[in-house]
Structure formats: structure tokens, C-alpha cells
Backbone as CSV, one residue per row, in Angstrom:
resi,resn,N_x,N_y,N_z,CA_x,CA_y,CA_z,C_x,C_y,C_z
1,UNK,12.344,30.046,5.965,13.219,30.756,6.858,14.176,31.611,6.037
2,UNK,14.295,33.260,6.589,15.272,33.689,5.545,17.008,33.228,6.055
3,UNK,17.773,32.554,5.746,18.872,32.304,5.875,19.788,33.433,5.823
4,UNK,19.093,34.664,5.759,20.327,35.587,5.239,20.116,36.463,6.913
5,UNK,19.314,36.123,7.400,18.620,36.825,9.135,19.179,35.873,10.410
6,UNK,18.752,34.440,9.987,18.951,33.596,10.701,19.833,32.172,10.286
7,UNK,20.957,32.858,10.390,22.124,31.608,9.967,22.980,30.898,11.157
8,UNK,23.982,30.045,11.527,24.536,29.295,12.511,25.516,30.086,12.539
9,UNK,25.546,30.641,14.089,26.501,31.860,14.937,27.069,30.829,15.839
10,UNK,28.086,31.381,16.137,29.154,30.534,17.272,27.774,30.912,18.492
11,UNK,27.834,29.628,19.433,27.031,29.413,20.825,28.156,30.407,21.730
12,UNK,27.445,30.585,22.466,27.581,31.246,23.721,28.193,29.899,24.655
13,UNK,28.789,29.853,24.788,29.334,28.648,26.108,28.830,29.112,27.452
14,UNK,28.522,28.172,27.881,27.841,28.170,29.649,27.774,26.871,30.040
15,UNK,28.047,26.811,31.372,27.760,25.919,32.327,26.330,25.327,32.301
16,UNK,25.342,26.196,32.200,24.131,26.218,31.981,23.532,25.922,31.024
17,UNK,22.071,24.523,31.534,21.524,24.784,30.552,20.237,25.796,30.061
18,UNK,20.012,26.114,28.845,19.259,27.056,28.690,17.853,26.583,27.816
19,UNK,16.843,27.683,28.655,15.390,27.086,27.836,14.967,28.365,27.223
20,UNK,14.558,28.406,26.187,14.393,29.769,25.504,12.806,29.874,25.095
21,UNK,12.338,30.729,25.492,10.648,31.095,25.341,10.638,32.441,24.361
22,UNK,10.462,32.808,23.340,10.401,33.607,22.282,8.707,33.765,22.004
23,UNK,8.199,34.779,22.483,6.957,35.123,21.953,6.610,36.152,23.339
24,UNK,4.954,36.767,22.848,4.377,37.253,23.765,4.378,36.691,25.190
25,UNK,3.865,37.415,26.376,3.996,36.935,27.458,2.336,36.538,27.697
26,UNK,1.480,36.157,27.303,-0.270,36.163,27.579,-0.622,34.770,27.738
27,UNK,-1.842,34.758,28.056,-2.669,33.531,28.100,-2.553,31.999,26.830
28,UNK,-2.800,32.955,26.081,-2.614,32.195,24.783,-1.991,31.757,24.103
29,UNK,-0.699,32.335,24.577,1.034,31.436,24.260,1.289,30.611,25.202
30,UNK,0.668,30.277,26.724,1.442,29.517,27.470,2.087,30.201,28.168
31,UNK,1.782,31.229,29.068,1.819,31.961,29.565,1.957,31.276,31.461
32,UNK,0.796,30.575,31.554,0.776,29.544,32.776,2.040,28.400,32.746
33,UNK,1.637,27.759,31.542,3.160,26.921,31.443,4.850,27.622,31.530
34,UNK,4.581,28.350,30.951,5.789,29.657,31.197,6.183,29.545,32.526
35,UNK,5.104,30.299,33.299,5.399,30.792,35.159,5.761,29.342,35.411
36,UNK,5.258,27.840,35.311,5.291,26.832,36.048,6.627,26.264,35.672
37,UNK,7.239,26.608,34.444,8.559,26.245,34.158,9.835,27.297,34.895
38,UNK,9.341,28.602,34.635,10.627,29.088,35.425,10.488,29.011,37.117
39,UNK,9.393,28.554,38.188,9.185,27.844,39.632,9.912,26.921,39.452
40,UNK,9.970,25.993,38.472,10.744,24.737,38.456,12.598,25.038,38.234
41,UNK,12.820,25.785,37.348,14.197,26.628,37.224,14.739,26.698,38.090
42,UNK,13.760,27.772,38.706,14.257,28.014,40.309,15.004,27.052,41.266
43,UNK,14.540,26.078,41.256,14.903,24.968,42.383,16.181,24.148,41.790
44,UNK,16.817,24.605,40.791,18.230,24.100,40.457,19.257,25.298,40.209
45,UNK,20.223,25.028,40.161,21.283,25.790,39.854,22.146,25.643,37.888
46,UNK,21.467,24.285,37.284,22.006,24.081,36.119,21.184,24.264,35.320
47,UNK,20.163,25.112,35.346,19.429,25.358,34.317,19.017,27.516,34.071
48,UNK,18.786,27.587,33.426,18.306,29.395,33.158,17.092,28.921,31.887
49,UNK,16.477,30.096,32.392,15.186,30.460,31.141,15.320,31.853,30.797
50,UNK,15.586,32.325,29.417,15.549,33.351,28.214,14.454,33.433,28.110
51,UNK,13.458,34.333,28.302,12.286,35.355,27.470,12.695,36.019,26.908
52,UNK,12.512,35.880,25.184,12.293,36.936,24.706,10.949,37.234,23.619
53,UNK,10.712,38.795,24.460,9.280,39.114,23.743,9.352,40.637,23.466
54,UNK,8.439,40.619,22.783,8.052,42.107,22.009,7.632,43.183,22.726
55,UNK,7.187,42.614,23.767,6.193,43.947,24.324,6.382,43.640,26.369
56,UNK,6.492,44.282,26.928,6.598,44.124,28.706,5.172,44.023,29.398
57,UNK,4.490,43.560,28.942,3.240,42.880,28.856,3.619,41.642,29.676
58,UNK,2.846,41.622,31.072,3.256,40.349,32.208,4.844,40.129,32.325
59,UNK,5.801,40.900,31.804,7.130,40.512,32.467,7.167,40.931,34.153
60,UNK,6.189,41.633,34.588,6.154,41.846,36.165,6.009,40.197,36.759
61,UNK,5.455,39.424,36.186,4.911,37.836,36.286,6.275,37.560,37.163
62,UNK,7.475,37.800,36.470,8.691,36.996,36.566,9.956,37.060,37.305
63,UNK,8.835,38.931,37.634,9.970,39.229,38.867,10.489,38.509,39.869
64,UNK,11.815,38.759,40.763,12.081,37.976,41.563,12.841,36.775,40.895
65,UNK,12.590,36.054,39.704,13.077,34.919,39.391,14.884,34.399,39.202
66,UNK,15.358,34.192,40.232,17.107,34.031,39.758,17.622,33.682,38.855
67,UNK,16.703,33.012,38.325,17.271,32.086,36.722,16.478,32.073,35.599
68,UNK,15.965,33.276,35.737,14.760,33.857,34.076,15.367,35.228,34.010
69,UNK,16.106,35.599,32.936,16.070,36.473,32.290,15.008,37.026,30.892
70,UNK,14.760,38.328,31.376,13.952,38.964,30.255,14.133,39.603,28.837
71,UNK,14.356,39.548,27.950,14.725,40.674,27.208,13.413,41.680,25.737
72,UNK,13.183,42.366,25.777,11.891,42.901,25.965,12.602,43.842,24.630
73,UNK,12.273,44.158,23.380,11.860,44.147,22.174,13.213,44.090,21.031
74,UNK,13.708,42.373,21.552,14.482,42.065,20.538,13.929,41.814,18.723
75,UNK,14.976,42.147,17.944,14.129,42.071,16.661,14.448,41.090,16.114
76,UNK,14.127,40.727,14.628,14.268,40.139,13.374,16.270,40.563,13.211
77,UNK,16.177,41.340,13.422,18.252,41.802,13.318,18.819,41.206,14.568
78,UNK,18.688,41.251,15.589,19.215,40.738,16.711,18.904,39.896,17.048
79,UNK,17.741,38.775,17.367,17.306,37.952,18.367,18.074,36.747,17.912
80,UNK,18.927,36.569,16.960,19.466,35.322,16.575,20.436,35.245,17.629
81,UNK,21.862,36.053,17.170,22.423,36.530,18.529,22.327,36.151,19.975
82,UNK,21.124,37.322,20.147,20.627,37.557,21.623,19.914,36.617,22.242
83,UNK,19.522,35.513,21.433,18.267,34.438,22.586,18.505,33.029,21.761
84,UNK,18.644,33.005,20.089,18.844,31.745,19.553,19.995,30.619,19.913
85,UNK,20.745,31.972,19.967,22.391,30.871,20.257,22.702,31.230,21.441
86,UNK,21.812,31.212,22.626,21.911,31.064,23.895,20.997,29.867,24.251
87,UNK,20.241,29.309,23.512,19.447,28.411,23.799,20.354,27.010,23.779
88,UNK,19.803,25.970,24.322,19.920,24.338,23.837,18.845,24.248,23.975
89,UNK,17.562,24.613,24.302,16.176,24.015,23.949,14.879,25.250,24.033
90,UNK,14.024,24.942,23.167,12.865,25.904,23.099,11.570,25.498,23.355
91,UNK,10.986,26.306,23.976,10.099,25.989,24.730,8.969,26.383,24.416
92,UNK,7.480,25.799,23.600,6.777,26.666,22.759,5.750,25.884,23.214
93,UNK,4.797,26.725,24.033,4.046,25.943,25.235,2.497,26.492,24.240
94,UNK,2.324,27.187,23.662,1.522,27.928,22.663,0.433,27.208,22.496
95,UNK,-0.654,27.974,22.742,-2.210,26.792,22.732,-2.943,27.491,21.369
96,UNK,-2.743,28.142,20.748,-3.343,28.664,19.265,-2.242,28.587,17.991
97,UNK,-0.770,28.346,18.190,-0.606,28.246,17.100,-0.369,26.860,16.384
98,UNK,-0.333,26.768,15.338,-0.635,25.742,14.437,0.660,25.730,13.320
99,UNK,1.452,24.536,13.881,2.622,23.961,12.798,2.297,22.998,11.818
100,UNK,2.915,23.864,10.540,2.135,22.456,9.415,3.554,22.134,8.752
101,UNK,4.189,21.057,8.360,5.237,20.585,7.628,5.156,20.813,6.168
């Protein structure tokens, strides 16, 4: 991880809690799990879901949603900011990628 991109920023305070989805919007990230988590969002008032992705590719998916926000080609300079330290949890529903320790 470069530490000099992604270092510990003061949180955003909210009432809310927040689920943060960072990647493409397609099949192959979890894309289905995605839609079935922000339906579930929906039906509370203490929770929000953060997308953020590269490209507006299926963000039509999400229209309508009260408690999914989009944000559509945050970078490597901003997204720490803009989606990391808005999160308390991440959500990486991803059926191809592969974490090795």
C-alpha cells in the first residue's frame, strides 16, 4: 500500500452507518450482491451505501435508491477522502478476485 496516497484522515461523522463498494459496477464484481444489498438499505433509515467506481457502467441499476449514493470516476488522489473515510465497512462481494497474505 503506498502510505504516502492512502494514510488515516479524520472520519466524516454521521449518524449513519456506511457500506462502501469500490470497484466496477458488472457481473463479476458482485454486481447482483451489490443491487441485493442496497434493496436491503432501503428498508432502514441507519444505514447508506457509497459506490465508488470508475466508469457509469450499470449505475442506471441504482436509480431511485434513497440510501446509495454514486460517485463515478474517483481517483488514486481523491477516493481516500471521498469514499474511504466515509466508510465503517467494505463490501467486496467480488467473484474473480483473489487475496493472498
Amino acid at each position: 500500500m503506498d502510505t504516502g496516497r492512502f494514510f488515516p484522515v479524520n472520519r466524516h461523522k454521521s449518524d449513519l452507518t456506511t457500506a462502501l463498494f469500490v470497484g466496477r459496477l458488472e457481473p463479476g464484481k458482485g454486481l447482483a450482491a451489490l443491487l441485493h444489498l442496497a434493496k436491503i438499505i432501503e428498508g432502514t433509515d441507519a444505514w447508506r451505501l457509497v459506490i465508488a467506481c470508475n466508469n457509469p457502467s450499470n449505475s442506471e441499476l441504482f436509480a431511485g435508491f434513497r440510501h446509495t449514493t454514486i460517485s463515478i470516476g474517483l481517483t488514486v488522489e481523491n477516493i481516500n477522502a471521498e469514499a474511504y473515510t466515509k466508510a465503517d465497512l467494505l463490501f467486496f462481494p467480488s467473484r474473480f478476485e483473489v487475496l493472498k497474505w
